[in-house]
Biopython code that builds the backbone (N, CA, C, O; Angstrom):
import numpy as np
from Bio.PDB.StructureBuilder import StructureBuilder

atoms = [
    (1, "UNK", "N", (-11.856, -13.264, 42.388)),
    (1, "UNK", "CA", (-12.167, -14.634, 42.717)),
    (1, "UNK", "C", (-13.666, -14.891, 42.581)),
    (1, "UNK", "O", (-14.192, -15.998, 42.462)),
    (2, "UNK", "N", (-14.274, -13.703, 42.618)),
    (2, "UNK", "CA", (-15.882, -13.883, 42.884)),
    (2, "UNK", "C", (-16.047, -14.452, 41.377)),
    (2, "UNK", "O", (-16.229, -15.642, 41.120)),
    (3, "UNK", "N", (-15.958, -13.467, 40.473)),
    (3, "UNK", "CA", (-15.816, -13.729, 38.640)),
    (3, "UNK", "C", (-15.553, -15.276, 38.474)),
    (3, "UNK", "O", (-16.244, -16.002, 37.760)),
    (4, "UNK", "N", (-14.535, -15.666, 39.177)),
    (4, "UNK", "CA", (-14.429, -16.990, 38.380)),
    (4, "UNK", "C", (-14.813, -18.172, 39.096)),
    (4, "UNK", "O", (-14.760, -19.274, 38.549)),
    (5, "UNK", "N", (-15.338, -17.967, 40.713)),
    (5, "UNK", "CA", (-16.444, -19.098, 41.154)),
    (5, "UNK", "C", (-17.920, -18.591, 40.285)),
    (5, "UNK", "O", (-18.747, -19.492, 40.140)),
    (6, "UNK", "N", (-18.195, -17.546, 39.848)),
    (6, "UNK", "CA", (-19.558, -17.627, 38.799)),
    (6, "UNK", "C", (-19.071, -18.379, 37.391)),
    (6, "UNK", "O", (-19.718, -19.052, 36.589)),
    (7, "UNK", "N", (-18.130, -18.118, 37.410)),
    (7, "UNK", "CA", (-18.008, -18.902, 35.754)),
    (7, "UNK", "C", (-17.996, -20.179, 35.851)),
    (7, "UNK", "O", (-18.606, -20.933, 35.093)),
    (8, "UNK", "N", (-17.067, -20.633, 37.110)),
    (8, "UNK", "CA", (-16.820, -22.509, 37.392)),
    (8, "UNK", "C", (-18.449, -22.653, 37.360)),
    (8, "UNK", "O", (-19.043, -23.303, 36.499)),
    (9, "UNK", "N", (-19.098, -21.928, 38.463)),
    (9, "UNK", "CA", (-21.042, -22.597, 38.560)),
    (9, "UNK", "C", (-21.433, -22.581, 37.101)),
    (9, "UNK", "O", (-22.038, -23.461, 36.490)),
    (10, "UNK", "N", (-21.089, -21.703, 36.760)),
    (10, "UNK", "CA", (-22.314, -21.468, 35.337)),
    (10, "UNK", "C", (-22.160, -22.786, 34.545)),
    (10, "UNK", "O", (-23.093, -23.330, 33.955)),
    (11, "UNK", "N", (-20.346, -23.440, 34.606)),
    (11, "UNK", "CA", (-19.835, -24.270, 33.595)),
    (11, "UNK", "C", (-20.728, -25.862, 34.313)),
    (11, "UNK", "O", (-21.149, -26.731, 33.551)),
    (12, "UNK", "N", (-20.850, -25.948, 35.629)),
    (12, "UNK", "CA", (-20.582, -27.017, 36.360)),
    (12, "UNK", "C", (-22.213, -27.029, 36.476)),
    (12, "UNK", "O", (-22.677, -28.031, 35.933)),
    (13, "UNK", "N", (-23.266, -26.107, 37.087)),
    (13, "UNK", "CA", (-24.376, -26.625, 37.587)),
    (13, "UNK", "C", (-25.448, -25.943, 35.943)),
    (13, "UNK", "O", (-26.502, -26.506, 35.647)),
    (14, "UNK", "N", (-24.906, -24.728, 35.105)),
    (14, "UNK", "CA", (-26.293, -23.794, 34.552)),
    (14, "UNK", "C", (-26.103, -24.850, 32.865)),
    (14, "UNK", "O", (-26.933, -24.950, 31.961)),
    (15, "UNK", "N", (-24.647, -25.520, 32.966)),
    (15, "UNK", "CA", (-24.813, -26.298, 31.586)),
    (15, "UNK", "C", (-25.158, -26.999, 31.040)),
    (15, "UNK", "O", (-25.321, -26.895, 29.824)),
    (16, "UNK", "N", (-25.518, -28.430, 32.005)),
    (16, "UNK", "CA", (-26.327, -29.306, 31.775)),
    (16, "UNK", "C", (-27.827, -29.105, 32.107)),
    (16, "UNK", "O", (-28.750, -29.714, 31.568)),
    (17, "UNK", "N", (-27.897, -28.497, 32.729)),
    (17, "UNK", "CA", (-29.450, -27.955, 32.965)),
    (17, "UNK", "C", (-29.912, -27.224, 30.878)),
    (17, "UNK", "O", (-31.076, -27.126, 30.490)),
    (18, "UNK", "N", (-29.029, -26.964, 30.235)),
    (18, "UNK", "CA", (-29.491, -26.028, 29.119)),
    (18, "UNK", "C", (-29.154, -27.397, 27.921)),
    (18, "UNK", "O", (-29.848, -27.602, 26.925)),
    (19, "UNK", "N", (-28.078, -28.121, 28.274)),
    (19, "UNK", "CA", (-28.312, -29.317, 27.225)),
    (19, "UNK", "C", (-29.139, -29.939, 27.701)),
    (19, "UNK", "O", (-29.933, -30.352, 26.856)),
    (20, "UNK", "N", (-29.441, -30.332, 29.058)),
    (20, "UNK", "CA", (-30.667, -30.879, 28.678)),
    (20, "UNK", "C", (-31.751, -30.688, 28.415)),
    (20, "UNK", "O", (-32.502, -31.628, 28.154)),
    (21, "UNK", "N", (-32.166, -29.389, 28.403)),
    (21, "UNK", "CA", (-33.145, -28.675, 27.956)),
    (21, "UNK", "C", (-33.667, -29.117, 26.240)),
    (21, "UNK", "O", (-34.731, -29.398, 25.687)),
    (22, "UNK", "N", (-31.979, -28.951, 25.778)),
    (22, "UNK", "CA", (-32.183, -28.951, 24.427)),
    (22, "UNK", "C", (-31.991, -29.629, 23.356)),
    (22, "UNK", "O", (-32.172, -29.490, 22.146)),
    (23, "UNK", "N", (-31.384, -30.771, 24.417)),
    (23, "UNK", "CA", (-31.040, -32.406, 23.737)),
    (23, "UNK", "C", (-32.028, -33.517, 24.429)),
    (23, "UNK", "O", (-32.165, -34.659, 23.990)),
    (24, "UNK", "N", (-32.697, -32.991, 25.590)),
    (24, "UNK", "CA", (-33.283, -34.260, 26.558)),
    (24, "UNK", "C", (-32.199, -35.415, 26.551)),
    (24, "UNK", "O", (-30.972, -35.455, 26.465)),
    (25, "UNK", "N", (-33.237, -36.345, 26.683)),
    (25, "UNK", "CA", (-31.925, -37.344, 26.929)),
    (25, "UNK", "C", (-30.638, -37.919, 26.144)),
    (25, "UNK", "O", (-30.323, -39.108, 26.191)),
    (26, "UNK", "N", (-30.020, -37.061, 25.507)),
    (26, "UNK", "CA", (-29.318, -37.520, 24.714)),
    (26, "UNK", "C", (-28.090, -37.037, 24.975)),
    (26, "UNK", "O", (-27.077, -37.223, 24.301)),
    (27, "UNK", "N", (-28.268, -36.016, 26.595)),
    (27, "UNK", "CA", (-27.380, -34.907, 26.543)),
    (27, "UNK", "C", (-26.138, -35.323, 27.386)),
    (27, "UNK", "O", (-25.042, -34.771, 27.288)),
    (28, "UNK", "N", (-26.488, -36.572, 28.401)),
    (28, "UNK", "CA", (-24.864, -37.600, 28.808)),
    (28, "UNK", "C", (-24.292, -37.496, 27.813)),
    (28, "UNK", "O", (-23.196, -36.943, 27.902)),
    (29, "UNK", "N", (-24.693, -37.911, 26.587)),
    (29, "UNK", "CA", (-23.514, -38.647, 25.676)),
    (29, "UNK", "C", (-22.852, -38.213, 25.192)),
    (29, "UNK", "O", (-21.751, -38.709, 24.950)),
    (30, "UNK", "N", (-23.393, -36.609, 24.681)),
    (30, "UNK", "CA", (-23.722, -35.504, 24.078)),
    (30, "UNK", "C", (-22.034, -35.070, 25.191)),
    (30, "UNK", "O", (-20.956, -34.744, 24.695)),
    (31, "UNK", "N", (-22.274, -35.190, 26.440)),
    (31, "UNK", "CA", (-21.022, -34.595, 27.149)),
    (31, "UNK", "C", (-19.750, -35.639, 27.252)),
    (31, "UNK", "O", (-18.742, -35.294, 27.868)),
    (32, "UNK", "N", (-19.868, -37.298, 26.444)),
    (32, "UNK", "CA", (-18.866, -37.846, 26.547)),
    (32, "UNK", "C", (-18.479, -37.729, 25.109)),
    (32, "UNK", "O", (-17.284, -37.954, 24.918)),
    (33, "UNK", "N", (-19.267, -37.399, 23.919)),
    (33, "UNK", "CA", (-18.958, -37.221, 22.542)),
    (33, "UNK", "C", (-17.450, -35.960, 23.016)),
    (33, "UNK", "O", (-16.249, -36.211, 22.920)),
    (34, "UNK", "N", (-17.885, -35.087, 23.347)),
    (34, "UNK", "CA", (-17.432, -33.671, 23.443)),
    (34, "UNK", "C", (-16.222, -33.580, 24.355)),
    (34, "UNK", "O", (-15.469, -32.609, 24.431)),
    (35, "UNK", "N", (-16.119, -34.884, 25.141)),
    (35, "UNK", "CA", (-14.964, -35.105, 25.779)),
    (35, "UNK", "C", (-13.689, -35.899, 25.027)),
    (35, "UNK", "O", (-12.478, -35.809, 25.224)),
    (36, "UNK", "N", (-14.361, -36.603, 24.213)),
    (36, "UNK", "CA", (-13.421, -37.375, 23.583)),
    (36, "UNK", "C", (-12.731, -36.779, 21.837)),
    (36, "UNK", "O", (-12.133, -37.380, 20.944)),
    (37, "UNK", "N", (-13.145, -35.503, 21.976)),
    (37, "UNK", "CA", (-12.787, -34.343, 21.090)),
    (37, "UNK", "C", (-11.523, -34.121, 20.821)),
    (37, "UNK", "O", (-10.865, -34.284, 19.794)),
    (38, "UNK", "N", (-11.196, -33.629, 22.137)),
    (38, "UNK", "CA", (-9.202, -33.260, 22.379)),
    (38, "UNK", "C", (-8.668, -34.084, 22.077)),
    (38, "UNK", "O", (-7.618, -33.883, 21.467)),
    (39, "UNK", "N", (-9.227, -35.822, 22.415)),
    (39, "UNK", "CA", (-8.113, -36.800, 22.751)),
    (39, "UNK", "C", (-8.260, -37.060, 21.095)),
    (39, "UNK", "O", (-7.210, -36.991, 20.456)),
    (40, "UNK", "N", (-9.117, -37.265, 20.590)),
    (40, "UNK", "CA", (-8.921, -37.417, 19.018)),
    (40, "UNK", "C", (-7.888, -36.755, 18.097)),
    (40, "UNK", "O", (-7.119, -37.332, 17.329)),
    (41, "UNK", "N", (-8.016, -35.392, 18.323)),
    (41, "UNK", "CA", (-7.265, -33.948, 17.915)),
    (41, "UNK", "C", (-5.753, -34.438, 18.179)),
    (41, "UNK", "O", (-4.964, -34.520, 17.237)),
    (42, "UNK", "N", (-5.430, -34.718, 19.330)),
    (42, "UNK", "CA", (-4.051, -35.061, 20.145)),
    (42, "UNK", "C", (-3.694, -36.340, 19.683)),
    (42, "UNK", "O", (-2.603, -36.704, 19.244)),
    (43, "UNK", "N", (-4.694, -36.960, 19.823)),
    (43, "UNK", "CA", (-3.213, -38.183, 18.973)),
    (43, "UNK", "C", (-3.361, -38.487, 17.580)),
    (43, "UNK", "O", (-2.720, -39.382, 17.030)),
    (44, "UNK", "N", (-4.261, -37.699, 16.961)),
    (44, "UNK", "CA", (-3.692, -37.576, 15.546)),
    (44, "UNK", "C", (-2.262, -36.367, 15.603)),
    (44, "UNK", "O", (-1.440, -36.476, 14.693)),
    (45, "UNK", "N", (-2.183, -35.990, 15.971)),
    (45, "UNK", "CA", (-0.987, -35.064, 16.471)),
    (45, "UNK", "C", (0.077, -35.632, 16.575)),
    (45, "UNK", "O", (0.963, -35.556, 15.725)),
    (46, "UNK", "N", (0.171, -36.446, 17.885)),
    (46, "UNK", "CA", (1.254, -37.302, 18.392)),
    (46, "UNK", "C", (1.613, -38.489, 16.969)),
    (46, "UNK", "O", (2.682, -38.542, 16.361)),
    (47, "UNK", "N", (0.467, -39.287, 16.726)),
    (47, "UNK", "CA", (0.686, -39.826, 15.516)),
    (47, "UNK", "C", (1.788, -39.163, 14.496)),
    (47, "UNK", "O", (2.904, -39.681, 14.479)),
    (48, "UNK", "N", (1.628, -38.485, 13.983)),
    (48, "UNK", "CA", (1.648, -37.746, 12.793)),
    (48, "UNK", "C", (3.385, -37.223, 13.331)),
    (48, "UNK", "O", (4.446, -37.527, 12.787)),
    (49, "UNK", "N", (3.241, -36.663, 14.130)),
    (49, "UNK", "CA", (4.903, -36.092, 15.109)),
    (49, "UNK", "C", (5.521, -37.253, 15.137)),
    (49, "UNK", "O", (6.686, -37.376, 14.758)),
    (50, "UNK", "N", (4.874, -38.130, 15.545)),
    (50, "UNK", "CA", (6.016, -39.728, 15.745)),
    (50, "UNK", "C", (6.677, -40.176, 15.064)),
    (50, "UNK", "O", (7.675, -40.884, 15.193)),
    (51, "UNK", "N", (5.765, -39.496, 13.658)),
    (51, "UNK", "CA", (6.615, -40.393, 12.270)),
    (51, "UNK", "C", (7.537, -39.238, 11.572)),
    (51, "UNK", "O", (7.763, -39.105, 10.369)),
    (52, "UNK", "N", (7.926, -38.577, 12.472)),
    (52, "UNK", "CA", (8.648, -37.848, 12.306)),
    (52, "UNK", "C", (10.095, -37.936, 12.943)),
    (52, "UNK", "O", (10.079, -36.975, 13.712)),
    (53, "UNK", "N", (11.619, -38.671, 13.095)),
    (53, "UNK", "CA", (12.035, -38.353, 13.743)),
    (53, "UNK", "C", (12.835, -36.967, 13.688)),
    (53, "UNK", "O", (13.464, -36.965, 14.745)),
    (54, "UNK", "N", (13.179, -35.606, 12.892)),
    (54, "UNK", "CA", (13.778, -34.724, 12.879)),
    (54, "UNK", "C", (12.660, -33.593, 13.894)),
    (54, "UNK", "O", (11.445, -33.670, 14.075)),
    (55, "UNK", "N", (13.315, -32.941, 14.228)),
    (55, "UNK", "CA", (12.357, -31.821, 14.855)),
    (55, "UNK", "C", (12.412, -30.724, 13.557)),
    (55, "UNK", "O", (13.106, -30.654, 12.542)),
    (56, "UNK", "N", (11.352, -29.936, 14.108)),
    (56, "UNK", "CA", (10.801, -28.478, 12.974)),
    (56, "UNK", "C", (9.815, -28.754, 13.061)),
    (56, "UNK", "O", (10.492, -29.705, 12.670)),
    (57, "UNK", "N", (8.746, -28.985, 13.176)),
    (57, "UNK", "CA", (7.194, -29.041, 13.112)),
    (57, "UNK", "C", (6.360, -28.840, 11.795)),
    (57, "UNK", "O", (6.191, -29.788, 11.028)),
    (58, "UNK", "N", (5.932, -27.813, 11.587)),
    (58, "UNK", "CA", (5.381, -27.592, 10.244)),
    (58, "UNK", "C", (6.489, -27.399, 9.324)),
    (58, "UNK", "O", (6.372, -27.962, 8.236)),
    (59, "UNK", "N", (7.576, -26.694, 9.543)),
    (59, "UNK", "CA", (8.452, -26.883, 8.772)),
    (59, "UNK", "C", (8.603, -28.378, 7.918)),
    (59, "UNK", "O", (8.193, -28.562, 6.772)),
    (60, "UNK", "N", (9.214, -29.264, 8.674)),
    (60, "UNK", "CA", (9.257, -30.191, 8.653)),
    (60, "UNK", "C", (8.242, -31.030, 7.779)),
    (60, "UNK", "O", (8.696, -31.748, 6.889)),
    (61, "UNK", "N", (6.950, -30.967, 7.994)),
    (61, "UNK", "CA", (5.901, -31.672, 7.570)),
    (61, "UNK", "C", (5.555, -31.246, 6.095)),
    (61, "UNK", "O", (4.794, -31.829, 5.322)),
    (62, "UNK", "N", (6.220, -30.195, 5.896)),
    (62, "UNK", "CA", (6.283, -29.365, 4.433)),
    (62, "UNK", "C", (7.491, -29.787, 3.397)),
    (62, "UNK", "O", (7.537, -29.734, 2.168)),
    (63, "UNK", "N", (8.624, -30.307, 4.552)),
    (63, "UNK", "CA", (9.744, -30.577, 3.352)),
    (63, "UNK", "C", (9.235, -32.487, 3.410)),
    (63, "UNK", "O", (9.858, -33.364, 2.811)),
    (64, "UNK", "N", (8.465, -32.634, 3.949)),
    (64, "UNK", "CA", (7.903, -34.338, 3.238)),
    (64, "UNK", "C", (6.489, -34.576, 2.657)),
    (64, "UNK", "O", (5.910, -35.656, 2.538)),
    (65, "UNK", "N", (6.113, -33.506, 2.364)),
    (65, "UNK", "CA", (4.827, -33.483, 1.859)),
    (65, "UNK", "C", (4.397, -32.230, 0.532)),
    (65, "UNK", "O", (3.367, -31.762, 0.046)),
    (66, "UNK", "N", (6.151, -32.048, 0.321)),
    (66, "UNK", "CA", (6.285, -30.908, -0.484)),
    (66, "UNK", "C", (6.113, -29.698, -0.678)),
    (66, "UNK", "O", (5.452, -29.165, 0.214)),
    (67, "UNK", "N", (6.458, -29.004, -1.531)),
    (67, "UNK", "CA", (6.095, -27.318, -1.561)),
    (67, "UNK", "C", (4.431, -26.690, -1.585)),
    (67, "UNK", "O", (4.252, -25.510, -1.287)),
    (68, "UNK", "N", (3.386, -27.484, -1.922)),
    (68, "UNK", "CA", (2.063, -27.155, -1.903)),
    (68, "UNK", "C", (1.789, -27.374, -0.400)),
    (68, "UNK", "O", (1.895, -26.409, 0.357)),
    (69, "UNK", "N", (1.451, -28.556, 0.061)),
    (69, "UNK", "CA", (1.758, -28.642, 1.582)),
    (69, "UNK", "C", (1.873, -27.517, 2.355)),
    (69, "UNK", "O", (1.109, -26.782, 2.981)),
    (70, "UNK", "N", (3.295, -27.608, 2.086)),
    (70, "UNK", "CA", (4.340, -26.268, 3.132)),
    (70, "UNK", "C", (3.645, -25.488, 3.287)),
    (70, "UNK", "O", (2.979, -25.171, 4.273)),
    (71, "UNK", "N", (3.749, -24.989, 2.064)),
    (71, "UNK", "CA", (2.968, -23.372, 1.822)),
    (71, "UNK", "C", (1.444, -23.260, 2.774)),
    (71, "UNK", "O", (1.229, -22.340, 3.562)),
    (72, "UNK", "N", (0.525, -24.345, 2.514)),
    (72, "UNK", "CA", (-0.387, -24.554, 3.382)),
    (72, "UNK", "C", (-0.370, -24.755, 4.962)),
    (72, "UNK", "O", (-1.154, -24.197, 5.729)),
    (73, "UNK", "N", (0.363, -25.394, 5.230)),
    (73, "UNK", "CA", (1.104, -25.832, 6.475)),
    (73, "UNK", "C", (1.077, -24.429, 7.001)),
    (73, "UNK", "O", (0.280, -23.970, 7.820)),
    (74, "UNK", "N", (2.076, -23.817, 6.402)),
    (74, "UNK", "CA", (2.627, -22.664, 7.019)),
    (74, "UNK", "C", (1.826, -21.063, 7.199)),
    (74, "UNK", "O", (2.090, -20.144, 7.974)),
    (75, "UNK", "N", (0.565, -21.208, 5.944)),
    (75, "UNK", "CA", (-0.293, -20.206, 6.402)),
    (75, "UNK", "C", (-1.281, -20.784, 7.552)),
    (75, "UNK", "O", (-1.864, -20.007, 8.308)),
    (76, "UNK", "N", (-1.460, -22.390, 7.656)),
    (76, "UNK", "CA", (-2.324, -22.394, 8.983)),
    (76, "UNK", "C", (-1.884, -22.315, 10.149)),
    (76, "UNK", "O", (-2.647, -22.141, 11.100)),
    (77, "UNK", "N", (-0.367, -22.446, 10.306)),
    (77, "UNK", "CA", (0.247, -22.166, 11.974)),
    (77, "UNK", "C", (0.390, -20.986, 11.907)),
    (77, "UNK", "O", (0.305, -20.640, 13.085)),
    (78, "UNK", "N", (0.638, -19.652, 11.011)),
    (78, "UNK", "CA", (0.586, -18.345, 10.906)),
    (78, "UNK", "C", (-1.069, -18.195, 11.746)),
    (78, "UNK", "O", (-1.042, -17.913, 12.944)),
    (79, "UNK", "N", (-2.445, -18.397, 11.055)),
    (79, "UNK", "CA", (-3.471, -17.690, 11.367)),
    (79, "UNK", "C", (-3.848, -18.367, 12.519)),
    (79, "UNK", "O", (-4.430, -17.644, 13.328)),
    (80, "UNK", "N", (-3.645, -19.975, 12.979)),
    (80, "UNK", "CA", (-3.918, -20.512, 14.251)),
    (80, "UNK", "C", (-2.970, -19.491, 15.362)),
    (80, "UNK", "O", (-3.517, -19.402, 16.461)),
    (81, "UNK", "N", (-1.824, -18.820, 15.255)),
    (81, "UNK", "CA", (-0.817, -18.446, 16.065)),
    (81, "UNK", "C", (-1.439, -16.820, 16.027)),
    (81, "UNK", "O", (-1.085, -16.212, 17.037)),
    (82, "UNK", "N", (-2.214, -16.057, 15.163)),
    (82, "UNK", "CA", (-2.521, -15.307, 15.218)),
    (82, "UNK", "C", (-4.059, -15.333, 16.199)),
    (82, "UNK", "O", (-4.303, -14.666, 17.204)),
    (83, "UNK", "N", (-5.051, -16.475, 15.409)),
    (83, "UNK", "CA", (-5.874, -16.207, 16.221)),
    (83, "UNK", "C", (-5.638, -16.844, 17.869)),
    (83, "UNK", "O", (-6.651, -16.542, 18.499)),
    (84, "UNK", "N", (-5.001, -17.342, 18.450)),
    (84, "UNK", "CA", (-4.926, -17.878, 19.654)),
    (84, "UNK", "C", (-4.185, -16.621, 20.321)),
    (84, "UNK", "O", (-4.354, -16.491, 21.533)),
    (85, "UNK", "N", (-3.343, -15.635, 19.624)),
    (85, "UNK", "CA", (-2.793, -14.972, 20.911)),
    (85, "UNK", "C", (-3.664, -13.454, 21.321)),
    (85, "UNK", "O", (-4.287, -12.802, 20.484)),
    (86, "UNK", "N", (-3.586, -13.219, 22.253)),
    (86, "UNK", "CA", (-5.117, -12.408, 22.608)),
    (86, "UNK", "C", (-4.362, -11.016, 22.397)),
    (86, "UNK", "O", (-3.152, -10.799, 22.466)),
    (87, "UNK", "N", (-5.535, -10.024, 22.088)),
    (87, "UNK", "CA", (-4.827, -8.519, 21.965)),
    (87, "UNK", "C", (-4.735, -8.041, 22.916)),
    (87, "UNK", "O", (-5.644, -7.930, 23.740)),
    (88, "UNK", "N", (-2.913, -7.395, 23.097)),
    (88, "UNK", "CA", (-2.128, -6.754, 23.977)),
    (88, "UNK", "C", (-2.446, -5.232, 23.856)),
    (88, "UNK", "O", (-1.844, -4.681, 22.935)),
    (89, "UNK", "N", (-2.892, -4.804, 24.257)),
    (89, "UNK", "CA", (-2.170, -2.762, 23.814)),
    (89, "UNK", "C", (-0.820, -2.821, 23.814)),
    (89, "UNK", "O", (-0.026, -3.636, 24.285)),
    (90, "UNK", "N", (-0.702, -1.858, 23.229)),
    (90, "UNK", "CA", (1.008, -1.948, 23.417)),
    (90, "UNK", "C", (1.214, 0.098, 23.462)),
    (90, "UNK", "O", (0.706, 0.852, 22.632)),
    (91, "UNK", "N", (1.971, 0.480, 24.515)),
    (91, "UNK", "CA", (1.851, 1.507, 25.390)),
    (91, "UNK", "C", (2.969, 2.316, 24.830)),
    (91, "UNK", "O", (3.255, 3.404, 25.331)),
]
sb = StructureBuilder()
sb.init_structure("model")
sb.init_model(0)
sb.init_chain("A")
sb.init_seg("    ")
for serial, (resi, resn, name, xyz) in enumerate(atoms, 1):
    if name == "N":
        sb.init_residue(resn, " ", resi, " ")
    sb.init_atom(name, np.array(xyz, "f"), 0.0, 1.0, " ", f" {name:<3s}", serial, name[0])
structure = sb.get_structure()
């Protein structure tokens, strides 16, 4: 618990102290630019899913955007799915 009340401080009081260091005043905006990141990401997402009514996901987005697509499609949810899952040992 100790570990992750230092990490919440570091995120909450040591971060804006270092953007503003290194943006001066530019560094509010600098933290509402950076907020409105995800929500961009996400509803081009939701968008894009909506006009979809079949389920399959990338699948899917490959059989309407064709075989070049797909193929693309499908190596970026491969290396996004690779890099997001963290290394296990395995015993």
């Amino acid at each position: 618990m100790l570990s992750f009340n230092g990490v919440l401080g570091a995120a909450i009081f040591a971060l804006p102290a270092t953007l503003a260091a290194d943006f001066g005043s530019f560094s509010p905006w600098l933290f509402r630019w950076l907020q409105s990141c995800p929500w961009r990401s996400s509803s081009r997402s939701h968008r894009s899913a909506g006009a979809f009514p079949e389920s399959g996901g990338p699948a899917e987005y490959g059989r309407v955007f064709k075989r070049f697509a797909g193929f693309e499609l499908g190596w970026v949810y491969y290396l996004a799915r690779t890099a997001a899952s963290p290394p296990t040992p395995t015993f």
